[in-house]
C-alpha positions in Angstrom: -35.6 51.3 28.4 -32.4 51.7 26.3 -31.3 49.2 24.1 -27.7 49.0 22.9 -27.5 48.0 19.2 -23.8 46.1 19.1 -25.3 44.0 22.6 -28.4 43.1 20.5 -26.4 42.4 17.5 -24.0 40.5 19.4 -27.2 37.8 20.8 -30.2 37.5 18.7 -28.9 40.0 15.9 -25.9 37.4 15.5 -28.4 34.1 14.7 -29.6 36.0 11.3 -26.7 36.5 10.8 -25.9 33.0 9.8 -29.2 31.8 9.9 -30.2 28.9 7.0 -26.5 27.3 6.7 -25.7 23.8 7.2 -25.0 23.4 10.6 -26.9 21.0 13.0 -27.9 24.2 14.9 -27.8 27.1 12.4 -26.3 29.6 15.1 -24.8 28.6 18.3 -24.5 32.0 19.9 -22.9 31.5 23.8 -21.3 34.8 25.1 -19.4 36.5 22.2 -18.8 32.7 20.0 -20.6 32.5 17.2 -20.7 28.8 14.8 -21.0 29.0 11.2 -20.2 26.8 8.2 -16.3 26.6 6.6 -17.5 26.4 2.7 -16.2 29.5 0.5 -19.9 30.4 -0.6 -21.3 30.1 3.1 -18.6 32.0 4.1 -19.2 35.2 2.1 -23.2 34.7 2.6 -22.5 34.3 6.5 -19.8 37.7 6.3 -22.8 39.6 4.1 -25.1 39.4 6.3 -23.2 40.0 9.2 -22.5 43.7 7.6 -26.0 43.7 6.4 -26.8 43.7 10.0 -24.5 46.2 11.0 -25.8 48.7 8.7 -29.2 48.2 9.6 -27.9 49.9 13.1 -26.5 52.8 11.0 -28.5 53.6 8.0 -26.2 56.1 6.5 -23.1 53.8 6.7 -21.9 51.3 4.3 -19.5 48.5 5.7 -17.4 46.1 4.0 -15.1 42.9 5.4 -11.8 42.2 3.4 -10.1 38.7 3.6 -6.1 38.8 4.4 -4.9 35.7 1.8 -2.5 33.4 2.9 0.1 35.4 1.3 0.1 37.7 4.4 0.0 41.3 2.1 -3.1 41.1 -0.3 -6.6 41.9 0.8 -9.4 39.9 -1.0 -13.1 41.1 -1.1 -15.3 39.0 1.7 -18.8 41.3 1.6 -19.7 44.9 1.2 -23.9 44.5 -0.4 -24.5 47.8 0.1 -20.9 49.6 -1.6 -20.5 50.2 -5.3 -19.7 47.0 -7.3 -16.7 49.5 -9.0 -15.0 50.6 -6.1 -15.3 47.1 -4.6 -13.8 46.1 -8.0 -11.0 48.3 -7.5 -9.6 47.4 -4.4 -9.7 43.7 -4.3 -6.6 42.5 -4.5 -5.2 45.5 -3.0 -1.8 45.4 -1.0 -1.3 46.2 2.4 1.3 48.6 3.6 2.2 51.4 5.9 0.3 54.3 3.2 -2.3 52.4 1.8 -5.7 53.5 2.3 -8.0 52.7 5.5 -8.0 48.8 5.3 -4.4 48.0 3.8 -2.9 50.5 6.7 -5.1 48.7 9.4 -4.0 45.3 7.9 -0.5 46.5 8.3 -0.6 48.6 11.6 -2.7 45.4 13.1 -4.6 48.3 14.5 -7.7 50.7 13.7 -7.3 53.2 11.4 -9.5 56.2 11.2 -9.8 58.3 8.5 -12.3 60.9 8.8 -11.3 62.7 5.0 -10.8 60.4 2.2 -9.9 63.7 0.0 -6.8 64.8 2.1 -5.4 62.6 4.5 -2.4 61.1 3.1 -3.2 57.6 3.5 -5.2 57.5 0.8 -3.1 59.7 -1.7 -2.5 56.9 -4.1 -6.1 55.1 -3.6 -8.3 58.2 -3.5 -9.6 58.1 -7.1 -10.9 55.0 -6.7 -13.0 56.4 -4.0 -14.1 59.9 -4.4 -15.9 59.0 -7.7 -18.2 56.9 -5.8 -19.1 59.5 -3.1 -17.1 57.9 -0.3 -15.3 60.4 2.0 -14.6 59.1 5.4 -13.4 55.4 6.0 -13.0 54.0 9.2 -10.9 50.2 9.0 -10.3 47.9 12.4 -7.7 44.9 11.6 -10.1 41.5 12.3 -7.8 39.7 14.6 -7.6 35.7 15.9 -6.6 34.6 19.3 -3.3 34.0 17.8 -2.6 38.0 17.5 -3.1 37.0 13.6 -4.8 39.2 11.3 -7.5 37.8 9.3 -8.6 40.9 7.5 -10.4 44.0 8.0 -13.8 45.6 9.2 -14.7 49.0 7.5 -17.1 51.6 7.8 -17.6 54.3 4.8 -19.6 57.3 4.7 -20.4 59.6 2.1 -19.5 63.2 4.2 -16.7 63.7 6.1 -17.0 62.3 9.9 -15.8 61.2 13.4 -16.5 58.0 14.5 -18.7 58.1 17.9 -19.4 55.2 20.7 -22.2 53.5 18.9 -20.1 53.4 16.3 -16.9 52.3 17.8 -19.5 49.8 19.7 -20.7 48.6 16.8 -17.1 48.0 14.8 -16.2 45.9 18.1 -18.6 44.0 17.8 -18.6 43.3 14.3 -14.8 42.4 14.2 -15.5 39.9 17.1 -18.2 38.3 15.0 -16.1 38.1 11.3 -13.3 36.9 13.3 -15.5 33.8 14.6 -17.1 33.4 11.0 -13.4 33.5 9.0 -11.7 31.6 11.8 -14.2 28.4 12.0 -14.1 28.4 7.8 -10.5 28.5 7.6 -10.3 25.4 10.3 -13.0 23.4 8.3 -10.8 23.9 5.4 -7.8 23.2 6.7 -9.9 20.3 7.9 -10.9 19.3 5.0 -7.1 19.8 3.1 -6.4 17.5 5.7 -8.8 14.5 5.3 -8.1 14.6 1.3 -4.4 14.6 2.4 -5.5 11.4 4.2 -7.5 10.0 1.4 -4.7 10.5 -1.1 -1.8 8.5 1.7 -4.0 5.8 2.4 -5.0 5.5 -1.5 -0.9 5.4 -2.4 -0.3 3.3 0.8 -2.5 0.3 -0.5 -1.4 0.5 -4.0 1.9 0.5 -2.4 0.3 -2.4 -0.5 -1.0 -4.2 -3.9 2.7 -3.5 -5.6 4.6 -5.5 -2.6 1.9 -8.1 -2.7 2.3 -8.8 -6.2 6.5 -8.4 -6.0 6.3 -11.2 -3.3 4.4 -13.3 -5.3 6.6 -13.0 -8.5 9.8 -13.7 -6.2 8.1 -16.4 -4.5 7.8 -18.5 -8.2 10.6 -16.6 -9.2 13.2 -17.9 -6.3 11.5 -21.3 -5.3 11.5 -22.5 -8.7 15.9 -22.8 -9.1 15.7 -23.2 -5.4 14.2 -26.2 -5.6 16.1 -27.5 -8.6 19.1 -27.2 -6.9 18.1 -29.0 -3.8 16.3 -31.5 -6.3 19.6 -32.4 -8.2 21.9 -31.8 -5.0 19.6 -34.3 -3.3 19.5 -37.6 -6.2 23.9 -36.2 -6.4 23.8 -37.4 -2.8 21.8 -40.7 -3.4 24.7 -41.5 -5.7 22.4 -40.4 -9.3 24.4 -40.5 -11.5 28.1 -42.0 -10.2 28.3 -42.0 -6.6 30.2 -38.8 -4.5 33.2 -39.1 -2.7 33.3 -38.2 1.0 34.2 -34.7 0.4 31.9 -34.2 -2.4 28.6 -35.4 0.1 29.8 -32.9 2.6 29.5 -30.2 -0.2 26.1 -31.4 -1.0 24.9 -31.7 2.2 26.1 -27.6 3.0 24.2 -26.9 -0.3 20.9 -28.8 0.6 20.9 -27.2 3.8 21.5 -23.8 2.5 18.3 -24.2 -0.2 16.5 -25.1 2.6 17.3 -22.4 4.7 16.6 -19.9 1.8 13.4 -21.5 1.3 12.3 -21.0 4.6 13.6 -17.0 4.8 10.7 -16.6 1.8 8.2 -18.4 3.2 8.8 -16.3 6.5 8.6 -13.2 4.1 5.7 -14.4 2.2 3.8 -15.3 5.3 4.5 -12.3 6.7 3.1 -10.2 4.0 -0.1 -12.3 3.9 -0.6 -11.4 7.6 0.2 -7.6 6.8 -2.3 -7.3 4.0 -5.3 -9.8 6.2 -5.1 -12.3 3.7 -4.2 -15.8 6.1 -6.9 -17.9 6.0 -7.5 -20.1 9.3 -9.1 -23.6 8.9 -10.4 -24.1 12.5 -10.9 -27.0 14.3 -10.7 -29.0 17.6 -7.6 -30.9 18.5 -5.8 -32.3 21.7 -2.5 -30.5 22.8 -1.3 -33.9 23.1 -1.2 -34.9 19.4 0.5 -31.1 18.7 3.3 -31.7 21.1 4.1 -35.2 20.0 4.6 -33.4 16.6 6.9 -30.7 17.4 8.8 -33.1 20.4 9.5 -35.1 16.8 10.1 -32.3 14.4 12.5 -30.8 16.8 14.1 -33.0 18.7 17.9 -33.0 15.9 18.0 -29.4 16.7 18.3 -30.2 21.1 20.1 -33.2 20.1 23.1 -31.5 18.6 23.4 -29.1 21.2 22.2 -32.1 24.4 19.7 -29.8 25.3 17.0 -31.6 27.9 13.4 -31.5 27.1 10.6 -31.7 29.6 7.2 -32.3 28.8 5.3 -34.1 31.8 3.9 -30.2 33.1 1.5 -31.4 29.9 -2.0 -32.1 29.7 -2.3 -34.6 26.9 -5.8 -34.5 26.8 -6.5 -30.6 27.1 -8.1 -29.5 23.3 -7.9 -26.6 21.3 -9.7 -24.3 18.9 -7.1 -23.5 15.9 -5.8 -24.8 12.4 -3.2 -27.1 13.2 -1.1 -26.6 10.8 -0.1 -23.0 11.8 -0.2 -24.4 16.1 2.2 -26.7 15.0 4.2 -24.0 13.3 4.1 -21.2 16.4 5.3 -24.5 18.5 7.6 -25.3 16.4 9.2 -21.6 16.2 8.9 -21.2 20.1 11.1 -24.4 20.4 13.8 -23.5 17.6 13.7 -20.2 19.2 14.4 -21.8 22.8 17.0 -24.3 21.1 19.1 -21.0 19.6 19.2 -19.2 22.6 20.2 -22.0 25.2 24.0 -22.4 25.7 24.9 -26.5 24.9 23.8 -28.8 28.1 20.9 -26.6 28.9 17.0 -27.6 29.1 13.5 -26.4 27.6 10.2 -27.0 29.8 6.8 -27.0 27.7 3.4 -27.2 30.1 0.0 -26.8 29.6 -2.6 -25.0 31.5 -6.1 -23.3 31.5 -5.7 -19.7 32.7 -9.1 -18.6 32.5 -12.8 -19.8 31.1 -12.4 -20.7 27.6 -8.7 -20.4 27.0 -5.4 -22.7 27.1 -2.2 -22.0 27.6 1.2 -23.8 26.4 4.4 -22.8 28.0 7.7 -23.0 26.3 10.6 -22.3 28.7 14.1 -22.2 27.9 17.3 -21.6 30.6 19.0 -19.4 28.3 20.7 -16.2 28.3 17.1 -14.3 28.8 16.6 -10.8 27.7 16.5 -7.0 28.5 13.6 -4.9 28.9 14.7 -3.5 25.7 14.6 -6.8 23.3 11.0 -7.7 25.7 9.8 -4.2 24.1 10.9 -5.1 20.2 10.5 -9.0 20.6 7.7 -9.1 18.2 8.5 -6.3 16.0 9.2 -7.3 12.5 12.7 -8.0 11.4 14.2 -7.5 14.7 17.3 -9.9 15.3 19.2 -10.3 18.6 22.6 -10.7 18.2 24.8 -12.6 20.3 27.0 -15.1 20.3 24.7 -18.3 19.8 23.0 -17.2 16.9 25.9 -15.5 15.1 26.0 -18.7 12.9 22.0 -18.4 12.5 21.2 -15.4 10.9 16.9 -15.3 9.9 14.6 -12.4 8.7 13.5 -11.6 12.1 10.2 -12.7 11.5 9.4 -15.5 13.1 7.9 -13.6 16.8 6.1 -11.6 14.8 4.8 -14.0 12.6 3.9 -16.5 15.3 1.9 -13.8 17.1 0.0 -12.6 14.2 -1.3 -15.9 13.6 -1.9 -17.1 17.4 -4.4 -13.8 17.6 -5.6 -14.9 13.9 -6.8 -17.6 15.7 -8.3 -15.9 18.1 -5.3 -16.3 21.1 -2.0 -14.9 21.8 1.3 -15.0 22.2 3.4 -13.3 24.8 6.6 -13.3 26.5 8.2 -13.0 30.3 12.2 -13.0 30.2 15.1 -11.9 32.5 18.8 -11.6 31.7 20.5 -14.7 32.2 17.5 -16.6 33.5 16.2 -17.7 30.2 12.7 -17.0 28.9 9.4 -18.3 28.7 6.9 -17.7 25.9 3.6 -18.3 26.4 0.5 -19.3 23.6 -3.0 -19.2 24.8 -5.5 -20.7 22.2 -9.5 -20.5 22.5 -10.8 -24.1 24.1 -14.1 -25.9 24.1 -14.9 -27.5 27.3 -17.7 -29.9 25.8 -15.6 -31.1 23.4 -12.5 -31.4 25.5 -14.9 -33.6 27.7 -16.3 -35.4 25.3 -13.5 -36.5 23.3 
């Protein structure tokens, strides 16, 4: 039976070629794709013995593979064993171009070139001494091409006396090309792989000192701000209580702006600081068990000047008083707290806020805090909780914050291991809603 060399090559043949390289299967060989390691060494070992292999089929020919850099027009060596270590010497590094030689004309052409007299074919006018000294006369060069049309460098066969290629050889060169093409395109993916996850190493390395540099800014403008901040409030404060001469009518209502406006610049850095504790996972949770009813009474306290100035209602009887909670009270209190200053801004004078309790699934609570203000789009739903997103309109012109207080509050509900989310419509106000884990033997017991 006849045996065809290149179909041979092409199965088995193909395995050796790449055999011992660090792949979990040394040669994956399906059809005409061949897998191979993406290192620089394994890459010329894997192309050497690929032409090793060819010219075992042809003893009288000597092949060589040449690697197209990324510059587009030089050709690099990739693996001739069996040419002279001077000529190979020679050409690498060799341009390609529209005279120049077998390989740099195929490179260019992007298509075989056959060249069966080295001595007087005009291709090779200004590259023939390299050759002819080392006995080479016909060179036969086949672009190696990806499935992008791209060339990735050339396949050549040399022989020492003039010649013609014939099928087996043609067969052969096919095959071969298909073959480097697989081994140069999988290397040049694992390296660009590679470029890419050091890329990655080097952004994420820059991102957390980056990280570390914000951290340690905050902290500096935390002792840095606070510290006068609090002096002036201090001093405005004893001015106030009449230390040392008492103020006039007009001079309190001074004091009393600049009280208010320490402590609303206090609060904009603790929302910063807060917010960069969350972003770098630094919050610390003290956990415990606690009825909703002690939180509300809290926040009904803490909250209720803010709905008096603007005789906003509050209803509270939806409430179970004795439902408990999982979570460090100090930072419930403060999500409640910034779901009902949130309600108060956005409800026009005269309006109402509904709080209500309920248990939505096994092991989870829920608290409710609806307002009847002016609601909001599907577009402010989408970016409620991104940070430093403010609404404008024309309740909270006079209340400008850092637009962190959603994103804030939700951080630290899921911290906690709940959540905070949101259901809204234009002009018929909006509800946020905080679910918190919850202990059913406790609540039961306590």
């Amino acid at each position: 039976m006849h045996h065809d060399p290149a179909v041979e090559l092409t199965s088995a043949g193909a395995q050796r070629a790449t055999a011992g390289f660090r792949e979990p299967d040394d040669v994956a060989s399906r059809g005409s794709v061949v897998v191979i390691p993406g290192d620089g060494p394994s890459l010329h070992a894997a192309l050497d013995s690929l032409v090793r292999l060819i010219e075992e089929q042809l003893p009288e020919m000597h092949a060589s593979v040449l690697l197209l850099a990324d510059d587009g027009c030089t050709l690099r060596h990739g693996a001739a064993p069996n040419l002279p270590p001077g000529y190979c010497k020679l050409i690498d590094g060799a341009k390609i171009g529209p005279v120049a030689g077998s390989c740099g004309t195929a490179a260019w052409r992007a298509q075989q070139v056959i060249v069966t007299d080295i001595e007087t074919d005009p291709l090779w006018v200004a590259y023939k001494e390299f050759a002819l000294p080392f006995g080479l006369r016909a060179c036969w060069s086949t672009p190696i091409i990806d499935d992008d049309r791209q060339v990735l460098g050339t396949f050549a066969m040399y022989y020492e006396n003039p010649r013609e290629p014939g099928a087996l050889e043609q067969s052969l060169t096919r095959t071969a090309t298909m073959l480097a093409g697989n081994i140069i395109g999988r290397a040049r993916t694992e390296q660009a792989l590679r470029a890419s996850e050091a890329l990655m190493r080097a952004a994420r390395a820059e991102a957390e000192n980056a990280n570390k540099t914000k951290s340690e800014f905050l902290a500096m403008m935390s002792h840095e701000l606070r510290t006068p901040l609090n002096a002036i409030g201090g001093y405005a404060t004893l001015m106030l209580d009449g230390i040392p001469d008492p103020p006039t009518a007009g001079q309190q209502n001074f004091l009393r702006r600049i009280v208010k406006g320490q402590q609303h610049l206090l609060a904009l850095i603790e929302s910063v600081l807060t917010h960069a504790k969350l972003d770098a996972g630094r919050m610390t949770y003290r956990m415990e068990t606690m009825r909703v009813g002690e939180l509300l009474d809290v926040i009904e306290t803490l909250s209720a000047p803010q709905r008096d100035a603007k005789q906003i209602a509050y209803d509270c009887t939806a409430c179970d008083s004795k439902l408990v909670v999982r979570g460090d009270r100090q930072k419930v209190i403060q999500i409640l707290l910034n779901l009902l200053s949130n309600a108060v801004k956005f409800t026009p004078a005269g309006g109402g806020i509904t709080v209500r309790t309920g248990v939505p699934a096994a092991g989870r609570a829920l608290i409710g805090v609806r307002d009847t203000g002016i609601g909001m789009t599907a577009e402010q739903l989408a970016t409620v909780f991104e940070p430093f997103v403010q609404f404008e309109n024309r309740l909270t012109r006079p209340e400008k914050g850092t637009g962190l207080g959603m994103p804030i509050s939700r951080d630290l509900a899921r911290g906690m291991g709940g959540d905070l989310t949101v259901e809204s419509q234009p002009g018929a106000g909006t509800e946020f809603l905080l679910t918190l884990p919850i202990d059913d033997a406790v609540a039961s017991a306590v």
